[in-house]
Chimera marker file (.cmm) of the C-alpha trace (Angstrom):
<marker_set name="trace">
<marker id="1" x="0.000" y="0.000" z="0.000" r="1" g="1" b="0" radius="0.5"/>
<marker id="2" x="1.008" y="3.772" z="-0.494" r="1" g="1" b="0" radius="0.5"/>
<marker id="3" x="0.027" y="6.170" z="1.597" r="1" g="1" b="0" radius="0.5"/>
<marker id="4" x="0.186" y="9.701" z="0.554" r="1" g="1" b="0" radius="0.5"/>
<marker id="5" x="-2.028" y="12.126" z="-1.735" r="1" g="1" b="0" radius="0.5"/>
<marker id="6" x="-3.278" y="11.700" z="-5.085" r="1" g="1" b="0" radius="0.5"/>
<marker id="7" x="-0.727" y="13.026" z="-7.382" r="1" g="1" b="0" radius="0.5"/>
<marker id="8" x="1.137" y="12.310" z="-11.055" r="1" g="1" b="0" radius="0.5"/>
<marker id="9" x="0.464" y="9.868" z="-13.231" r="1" g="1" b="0" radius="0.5"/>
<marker id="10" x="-2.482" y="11.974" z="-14.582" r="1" g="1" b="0" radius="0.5"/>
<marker id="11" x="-3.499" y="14.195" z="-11.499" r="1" g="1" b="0" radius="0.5"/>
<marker id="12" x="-5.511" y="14.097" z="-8.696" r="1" g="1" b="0" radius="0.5"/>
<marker id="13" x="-9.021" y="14.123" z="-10.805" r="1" g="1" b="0" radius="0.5"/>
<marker id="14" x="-9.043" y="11.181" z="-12.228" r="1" g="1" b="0" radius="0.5"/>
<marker id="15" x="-8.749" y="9.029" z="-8.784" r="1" g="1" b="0" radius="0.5"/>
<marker id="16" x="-11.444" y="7.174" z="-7.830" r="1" g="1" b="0" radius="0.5"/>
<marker id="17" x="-12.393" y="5.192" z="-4.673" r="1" g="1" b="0" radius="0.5"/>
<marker id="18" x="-14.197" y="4.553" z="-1.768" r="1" g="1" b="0" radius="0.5"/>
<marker id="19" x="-13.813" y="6.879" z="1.453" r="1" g="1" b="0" radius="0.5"/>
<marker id="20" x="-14.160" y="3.786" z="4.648" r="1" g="1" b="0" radius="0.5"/>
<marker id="21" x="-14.401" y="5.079" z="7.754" r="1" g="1" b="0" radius="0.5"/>
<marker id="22" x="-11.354" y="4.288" z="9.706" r="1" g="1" b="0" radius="0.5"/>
<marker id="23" x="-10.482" y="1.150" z="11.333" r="1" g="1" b="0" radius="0.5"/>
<marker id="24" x="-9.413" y="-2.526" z="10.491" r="1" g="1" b="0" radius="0.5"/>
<marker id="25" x="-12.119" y="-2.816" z="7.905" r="1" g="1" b="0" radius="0.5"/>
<marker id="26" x="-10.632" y="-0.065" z="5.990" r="1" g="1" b="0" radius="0.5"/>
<marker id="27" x="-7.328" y="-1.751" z="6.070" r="1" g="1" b="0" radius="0.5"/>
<marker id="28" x="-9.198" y="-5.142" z="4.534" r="1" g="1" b="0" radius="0.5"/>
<marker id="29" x="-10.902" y="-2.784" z="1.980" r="1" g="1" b="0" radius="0.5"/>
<marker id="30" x="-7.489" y="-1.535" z="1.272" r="1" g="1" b="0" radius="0.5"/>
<marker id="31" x="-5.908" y="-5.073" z="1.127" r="1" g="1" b="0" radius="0.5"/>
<marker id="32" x="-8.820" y="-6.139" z="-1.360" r="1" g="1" b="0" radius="0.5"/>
<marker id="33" x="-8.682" y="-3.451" z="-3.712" r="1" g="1" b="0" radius="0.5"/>
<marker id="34" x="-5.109" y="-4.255" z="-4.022" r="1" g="1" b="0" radius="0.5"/>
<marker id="35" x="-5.698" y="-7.589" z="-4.959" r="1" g="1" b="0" radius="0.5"/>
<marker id="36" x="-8.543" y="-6.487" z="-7.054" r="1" g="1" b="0" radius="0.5"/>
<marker id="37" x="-6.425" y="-4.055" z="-8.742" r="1" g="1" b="0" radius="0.5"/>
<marker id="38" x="-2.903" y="-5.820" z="-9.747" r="1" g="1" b="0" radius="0.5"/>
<marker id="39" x="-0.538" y="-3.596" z="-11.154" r="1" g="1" b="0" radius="0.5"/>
<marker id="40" x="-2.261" y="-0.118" z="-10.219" r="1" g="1" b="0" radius="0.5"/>
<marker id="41" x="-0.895" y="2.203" z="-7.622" r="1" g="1" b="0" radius="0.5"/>
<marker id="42" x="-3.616" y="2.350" z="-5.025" r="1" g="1" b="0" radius="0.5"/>
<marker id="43" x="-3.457" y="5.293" z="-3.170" r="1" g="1" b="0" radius="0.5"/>
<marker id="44" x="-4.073" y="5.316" z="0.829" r="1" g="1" b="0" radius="0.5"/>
<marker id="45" x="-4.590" y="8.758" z="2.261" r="1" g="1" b="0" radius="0.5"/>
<marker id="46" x="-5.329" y="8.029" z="6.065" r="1" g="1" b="0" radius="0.5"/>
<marker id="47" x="-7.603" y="11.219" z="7.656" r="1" g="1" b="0" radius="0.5"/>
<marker id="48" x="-8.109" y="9.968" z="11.289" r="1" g="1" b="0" radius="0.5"/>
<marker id="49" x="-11.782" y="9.397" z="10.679" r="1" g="1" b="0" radius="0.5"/>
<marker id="50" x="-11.884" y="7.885" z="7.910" r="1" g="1" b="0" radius="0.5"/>
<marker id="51" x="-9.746" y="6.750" z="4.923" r="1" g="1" b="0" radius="0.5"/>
<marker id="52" x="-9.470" y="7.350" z="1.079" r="1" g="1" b="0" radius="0.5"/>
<marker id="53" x="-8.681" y="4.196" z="-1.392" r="1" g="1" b="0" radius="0.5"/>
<marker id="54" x="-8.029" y="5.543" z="-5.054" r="1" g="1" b="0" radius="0.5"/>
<marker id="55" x="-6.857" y="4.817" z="-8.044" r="1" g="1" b="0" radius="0.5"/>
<marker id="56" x="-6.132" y="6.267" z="-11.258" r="1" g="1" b="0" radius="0.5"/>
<marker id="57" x="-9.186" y="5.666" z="-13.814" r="1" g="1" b="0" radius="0.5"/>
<marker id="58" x="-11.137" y="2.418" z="-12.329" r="1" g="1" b="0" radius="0.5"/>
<marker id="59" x="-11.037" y="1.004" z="-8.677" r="1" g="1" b="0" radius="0.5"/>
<marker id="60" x="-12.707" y="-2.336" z="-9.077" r="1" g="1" b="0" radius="0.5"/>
<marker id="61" x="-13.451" y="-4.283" z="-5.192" r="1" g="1" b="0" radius="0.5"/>
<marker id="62" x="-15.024" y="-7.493" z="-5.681" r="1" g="1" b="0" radius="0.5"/>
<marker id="63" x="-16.863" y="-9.688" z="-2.559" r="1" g="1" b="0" radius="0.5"/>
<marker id="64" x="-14.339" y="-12.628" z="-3.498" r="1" g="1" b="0" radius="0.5"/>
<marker id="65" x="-11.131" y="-10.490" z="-2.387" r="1" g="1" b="0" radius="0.5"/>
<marker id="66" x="-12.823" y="-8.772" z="0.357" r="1" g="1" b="0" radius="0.5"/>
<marker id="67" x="-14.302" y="-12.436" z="2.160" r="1" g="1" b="0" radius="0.5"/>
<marker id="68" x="-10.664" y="-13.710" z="1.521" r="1" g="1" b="0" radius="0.5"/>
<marker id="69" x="-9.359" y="-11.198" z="3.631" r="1" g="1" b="0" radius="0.5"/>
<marker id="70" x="-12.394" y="-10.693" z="6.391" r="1" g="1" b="0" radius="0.5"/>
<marker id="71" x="-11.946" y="-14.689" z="6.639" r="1" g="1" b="0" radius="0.5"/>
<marker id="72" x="-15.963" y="-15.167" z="6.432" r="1" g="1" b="0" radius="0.5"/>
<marker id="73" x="-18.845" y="-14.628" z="4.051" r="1" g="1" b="0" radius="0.5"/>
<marker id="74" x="-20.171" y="-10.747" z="3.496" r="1" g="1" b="0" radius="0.5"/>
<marker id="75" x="-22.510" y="-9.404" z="1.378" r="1" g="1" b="0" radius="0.5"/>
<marker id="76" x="-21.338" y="-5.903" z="-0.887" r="1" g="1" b="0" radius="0.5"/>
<marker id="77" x="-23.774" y="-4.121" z="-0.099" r="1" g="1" b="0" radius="0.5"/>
<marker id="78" x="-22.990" y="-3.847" z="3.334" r="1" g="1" b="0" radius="0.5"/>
<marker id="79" x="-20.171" y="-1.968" z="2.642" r="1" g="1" b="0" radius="0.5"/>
<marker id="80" x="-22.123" y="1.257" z="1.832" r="1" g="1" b="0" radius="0.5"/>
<marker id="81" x="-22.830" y="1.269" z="5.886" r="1" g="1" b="0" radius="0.5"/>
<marker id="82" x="-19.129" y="1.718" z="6.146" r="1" g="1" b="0" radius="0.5"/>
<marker id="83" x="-18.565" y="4.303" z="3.240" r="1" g="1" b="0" radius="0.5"/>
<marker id="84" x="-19.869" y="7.609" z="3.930" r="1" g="1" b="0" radius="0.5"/>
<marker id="85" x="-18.581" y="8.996" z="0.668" r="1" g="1" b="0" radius="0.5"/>
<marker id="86" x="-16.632" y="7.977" z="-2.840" r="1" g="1" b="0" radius="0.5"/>
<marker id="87" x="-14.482" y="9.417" z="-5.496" r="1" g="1" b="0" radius="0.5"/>
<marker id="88" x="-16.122" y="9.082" z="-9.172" r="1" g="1" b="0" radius="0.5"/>
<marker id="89" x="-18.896" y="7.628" z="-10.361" r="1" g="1" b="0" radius="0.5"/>
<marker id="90" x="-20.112" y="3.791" z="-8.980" r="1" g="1" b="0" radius="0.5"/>
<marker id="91" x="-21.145" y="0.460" z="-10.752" r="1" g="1" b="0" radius="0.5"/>
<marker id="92" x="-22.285" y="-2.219" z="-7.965" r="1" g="1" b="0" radius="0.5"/>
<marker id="93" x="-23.550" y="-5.434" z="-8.180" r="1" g="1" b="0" radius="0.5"/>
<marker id="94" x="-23.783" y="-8.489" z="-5.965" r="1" g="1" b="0" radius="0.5"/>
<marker id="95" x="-20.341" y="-9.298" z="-6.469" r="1" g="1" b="0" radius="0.5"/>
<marker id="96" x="-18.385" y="-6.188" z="-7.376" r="1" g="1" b="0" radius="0.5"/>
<marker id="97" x="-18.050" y="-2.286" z="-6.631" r="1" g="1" b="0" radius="0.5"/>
<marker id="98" x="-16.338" y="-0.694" z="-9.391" r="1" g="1" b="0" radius="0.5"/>
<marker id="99" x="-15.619" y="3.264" z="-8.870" r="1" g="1" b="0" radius="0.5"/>
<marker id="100" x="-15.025" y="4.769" z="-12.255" r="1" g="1" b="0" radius="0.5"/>
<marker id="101" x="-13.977" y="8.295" z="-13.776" r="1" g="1" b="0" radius="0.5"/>
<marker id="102" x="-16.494" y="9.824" z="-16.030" r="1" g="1" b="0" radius="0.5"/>
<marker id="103" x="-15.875" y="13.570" z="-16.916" r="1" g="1" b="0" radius="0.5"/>
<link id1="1" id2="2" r="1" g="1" b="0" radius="0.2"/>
<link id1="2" id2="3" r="1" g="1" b="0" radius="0.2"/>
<link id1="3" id2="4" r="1" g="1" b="0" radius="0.2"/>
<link id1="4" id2="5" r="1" g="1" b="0" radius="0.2"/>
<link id1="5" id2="6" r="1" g="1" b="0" radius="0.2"/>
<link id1="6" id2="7" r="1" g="1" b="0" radius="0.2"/>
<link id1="7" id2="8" r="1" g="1" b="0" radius="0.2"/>
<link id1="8" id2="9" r="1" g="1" b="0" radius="0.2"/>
<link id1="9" id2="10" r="1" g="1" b="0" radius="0.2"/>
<link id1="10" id2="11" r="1" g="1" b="0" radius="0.2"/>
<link id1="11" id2="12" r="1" g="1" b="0" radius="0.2"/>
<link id1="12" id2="13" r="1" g="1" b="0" radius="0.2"/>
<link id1="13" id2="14" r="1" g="1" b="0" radius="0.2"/>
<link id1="14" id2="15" r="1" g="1" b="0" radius="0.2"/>
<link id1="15" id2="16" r="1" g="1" b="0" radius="0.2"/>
<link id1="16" id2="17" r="1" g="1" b="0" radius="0.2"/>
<link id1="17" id2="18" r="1" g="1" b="0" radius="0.2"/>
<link id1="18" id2="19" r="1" g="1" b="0" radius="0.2"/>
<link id1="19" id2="20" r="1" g="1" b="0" radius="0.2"/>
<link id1="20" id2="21" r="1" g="1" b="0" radius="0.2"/>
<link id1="21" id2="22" r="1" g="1" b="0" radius="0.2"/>
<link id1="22" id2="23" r="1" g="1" b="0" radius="0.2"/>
<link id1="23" id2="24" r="1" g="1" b="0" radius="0.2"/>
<link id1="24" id2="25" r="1" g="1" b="0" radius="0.2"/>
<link id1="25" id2="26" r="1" g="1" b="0" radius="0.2"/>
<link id1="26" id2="27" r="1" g="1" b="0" radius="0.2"/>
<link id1="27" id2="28" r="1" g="1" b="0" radius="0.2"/>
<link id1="28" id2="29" r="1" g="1" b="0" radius="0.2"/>
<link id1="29" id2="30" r="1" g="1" b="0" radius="0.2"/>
<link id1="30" id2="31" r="1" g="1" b="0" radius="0.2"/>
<link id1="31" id2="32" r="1" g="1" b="0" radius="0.2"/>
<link id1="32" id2="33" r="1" g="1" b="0" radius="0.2"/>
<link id1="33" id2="34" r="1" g="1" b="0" radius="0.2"/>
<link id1="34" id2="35" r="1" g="1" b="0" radius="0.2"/>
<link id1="35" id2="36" r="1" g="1" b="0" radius="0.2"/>
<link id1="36" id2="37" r="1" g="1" b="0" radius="0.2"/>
<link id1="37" id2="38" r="1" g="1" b="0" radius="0.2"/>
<link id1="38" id2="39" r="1" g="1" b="0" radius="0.2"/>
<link id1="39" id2="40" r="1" g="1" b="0" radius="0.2"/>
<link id1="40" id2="41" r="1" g="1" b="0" radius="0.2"/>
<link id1="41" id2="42" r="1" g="1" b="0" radius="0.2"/>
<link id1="42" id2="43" r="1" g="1" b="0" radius="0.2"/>
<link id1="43" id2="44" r="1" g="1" b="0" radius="0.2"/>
<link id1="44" id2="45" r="1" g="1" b="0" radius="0.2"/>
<link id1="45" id2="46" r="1" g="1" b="0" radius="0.2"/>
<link id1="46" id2="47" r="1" g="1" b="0" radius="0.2"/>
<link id1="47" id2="48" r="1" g="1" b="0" radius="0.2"/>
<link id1="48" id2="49" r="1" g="1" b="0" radius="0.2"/>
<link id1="49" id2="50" r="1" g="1" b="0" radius="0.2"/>
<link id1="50" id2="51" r="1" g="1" b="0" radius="0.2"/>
<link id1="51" id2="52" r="1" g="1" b="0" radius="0.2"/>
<link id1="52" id2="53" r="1" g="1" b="0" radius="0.2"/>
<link id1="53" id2="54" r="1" g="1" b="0" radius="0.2"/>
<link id1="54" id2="55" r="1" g="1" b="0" radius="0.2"/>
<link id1="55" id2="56" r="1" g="1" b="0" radius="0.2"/>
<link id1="56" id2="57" r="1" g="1" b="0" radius="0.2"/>
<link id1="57" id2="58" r="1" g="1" b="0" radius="0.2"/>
<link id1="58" id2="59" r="1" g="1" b="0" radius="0.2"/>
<link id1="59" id2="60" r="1" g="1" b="0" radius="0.2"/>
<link id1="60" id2="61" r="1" g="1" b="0" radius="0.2"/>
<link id1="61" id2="62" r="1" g="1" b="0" radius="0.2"/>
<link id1="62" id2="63" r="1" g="1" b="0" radius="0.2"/>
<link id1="63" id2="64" r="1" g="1" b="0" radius="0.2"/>
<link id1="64" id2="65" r="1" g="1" b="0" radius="0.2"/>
<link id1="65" id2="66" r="1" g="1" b="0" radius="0.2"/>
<link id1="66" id2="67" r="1" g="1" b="0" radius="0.2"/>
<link id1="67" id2="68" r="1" g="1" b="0" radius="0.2"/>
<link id1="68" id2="69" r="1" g="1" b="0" radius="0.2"/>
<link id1="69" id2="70" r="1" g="1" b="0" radius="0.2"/>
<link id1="70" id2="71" r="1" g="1" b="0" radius="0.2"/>
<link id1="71" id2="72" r="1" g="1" b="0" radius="0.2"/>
<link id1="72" id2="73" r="1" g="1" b="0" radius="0.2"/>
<link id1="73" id2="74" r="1" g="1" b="0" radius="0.2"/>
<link id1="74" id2="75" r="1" g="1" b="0" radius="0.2"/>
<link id1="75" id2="76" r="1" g="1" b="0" radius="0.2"/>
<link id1="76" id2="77" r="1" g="1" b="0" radius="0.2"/>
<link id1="77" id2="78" r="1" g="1" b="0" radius="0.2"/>
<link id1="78" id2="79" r="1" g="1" b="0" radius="0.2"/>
<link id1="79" id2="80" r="1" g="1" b="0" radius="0.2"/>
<link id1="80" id2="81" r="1" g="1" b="0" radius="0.2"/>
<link id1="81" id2="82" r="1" g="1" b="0" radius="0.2"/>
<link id1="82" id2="83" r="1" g="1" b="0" radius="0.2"/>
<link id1="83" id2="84" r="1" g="1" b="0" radius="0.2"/>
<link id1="84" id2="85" r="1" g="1" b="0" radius="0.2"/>
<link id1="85" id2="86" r="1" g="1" b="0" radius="0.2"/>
<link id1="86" id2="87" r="1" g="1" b="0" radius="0.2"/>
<link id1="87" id2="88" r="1" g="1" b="0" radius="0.2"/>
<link id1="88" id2="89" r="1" g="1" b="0" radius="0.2"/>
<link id1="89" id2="90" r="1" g="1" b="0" radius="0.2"/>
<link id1="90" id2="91" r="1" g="1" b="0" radius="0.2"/>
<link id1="91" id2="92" r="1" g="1" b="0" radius="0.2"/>
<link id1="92" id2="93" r="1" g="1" b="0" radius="0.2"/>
<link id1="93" id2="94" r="1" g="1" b="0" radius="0.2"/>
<link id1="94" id2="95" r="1" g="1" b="0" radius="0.2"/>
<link id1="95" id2="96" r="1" g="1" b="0" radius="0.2"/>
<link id1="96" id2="97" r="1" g="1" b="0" radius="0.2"/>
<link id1="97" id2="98" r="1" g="1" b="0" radius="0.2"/>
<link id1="98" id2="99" r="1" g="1" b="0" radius="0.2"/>
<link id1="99" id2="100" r="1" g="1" b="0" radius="0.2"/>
<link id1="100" id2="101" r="1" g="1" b="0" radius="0.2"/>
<link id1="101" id2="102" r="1" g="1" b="0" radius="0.2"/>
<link id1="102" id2="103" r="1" g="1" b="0" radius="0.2"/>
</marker_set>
């Protein structure tokens, strides 16, 4: 993971993610949209509260990586009780959240 701000690689705009209110579910989110993302620089930008995962373009979390790394069974849409706000435009369905940039 990277902490830090959104920057480079095409500017902050473009970033798009879920904002998880702070705590070890947020690091699990974090963790999943890792795996969920290989070969993108996710950005982690930790603000006490709560915390911002980005990425550049697309930031897809599916319920596969994120009940791999809780360790039991949990359905997506329970995640919008954790996410009080989100970067970009969102796509759910049963078994994927994908945030996406849409100017």
């Amino acid at each position: 993971m990277m902490a830090g701000e959104a920057g480079g690689g095409g500017g902050p705009d473009n970033f798009v993610g879920p904002v998880i209110r702070a705590g070890d579910f947020a690091e699990v989110v974090a963790q999943s949209i890792e795996d969920d993302n290989p070969g993108k620089d996710v950005r982690i930008v930790d603000r006490g509260d709560y915390v911002r995962i980005h990425t550049a373009q697309v930031c897809r979390l599916t319920r596969k990586a994120l009940e791999r790394n809780l360790g039991h069974p949990y359905e997506l849409r329970m995640l919008e009780t954790e996410m009080p706000s989100f970067s970009g435009r969102l796509r759910t369905r049963d078994d994927e959240f994908v945030w996406f940039y849409d100017n």
